[in-house]
C-alpha positions as CSV (number, residue, x, y, z in Angstrom):
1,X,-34.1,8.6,43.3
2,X,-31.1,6.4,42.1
3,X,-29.4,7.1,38.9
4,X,-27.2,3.9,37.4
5,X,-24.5,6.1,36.7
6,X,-23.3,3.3,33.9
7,X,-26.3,3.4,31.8
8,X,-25.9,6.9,31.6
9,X,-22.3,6.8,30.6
10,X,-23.3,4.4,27.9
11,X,-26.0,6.3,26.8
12,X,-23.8,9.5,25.9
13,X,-20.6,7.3,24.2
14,X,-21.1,7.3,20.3
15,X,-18.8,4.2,20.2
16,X,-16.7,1.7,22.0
17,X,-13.8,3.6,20.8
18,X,-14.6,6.9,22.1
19,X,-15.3,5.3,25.6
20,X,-12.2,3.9,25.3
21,X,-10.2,7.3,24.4
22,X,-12.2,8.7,27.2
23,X,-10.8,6.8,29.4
24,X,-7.4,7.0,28.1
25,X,-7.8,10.5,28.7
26,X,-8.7,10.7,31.9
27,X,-5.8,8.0,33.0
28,X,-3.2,10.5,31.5
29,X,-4.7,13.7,33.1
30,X,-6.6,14.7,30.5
31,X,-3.8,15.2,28.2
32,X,-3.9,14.0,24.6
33,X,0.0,14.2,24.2
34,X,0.4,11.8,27.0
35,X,-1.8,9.4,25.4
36,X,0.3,9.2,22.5
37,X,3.0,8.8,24.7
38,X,1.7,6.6,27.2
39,X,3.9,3.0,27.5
40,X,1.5,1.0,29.9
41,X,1.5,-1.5,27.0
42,X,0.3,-4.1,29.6
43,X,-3.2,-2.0,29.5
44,X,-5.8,-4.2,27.1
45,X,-6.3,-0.7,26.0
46,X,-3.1,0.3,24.9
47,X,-3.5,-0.2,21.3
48,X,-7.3,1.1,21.1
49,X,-6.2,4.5,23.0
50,X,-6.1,7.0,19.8
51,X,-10.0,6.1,19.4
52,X,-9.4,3.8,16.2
53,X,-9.0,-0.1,15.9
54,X,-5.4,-0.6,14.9
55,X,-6.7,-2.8,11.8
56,X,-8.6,-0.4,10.8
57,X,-5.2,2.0,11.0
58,X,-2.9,-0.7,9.4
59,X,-5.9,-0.5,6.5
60,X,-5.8,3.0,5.9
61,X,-1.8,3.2,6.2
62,X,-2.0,5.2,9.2
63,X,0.5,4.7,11.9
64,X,-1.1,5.1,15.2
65,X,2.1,3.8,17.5
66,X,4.4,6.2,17.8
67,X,7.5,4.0,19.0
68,X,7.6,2.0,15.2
69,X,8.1,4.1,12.6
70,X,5.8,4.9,9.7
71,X,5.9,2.0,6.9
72,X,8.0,3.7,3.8
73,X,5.7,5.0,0.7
């Protein structure tokens, strides 16, 4: 029996997003704080890895790069 590994990854993923901070995840050994800090800004993923779109962020006034500092209230 064969088991399409990528269906079943898609199946469990509640969202783009989450696949996407998944992933970022599992690039930074499975660390969180290494996400935040991670610089491959070459990576399309770069700005997707905190699991929200970065419109949506700029939206909300939440900051989710943490090399620019947070806009003054």
């Amino acid at each position: 029996m064969t088991t399409n590994v990528s269906f079943m990854a898609k199946k469990t993923e509640r969202s783009p997003l989450c696949a996407i901070r998944r992933n970022c995840r599992e690039c930074c050994g499975g660390s969180n704080q290494e996400v935040r800090l991670c610089t491959s800004k070459r990576c399309p993923l770069w700005p997707f890895r905190f699991g929200i779109s970065p419109l949506t962020a700029q939206k909300q006034g939440r900051n989710v790069n943490p090399f620019v500092d947070s806009p003054a209230s």
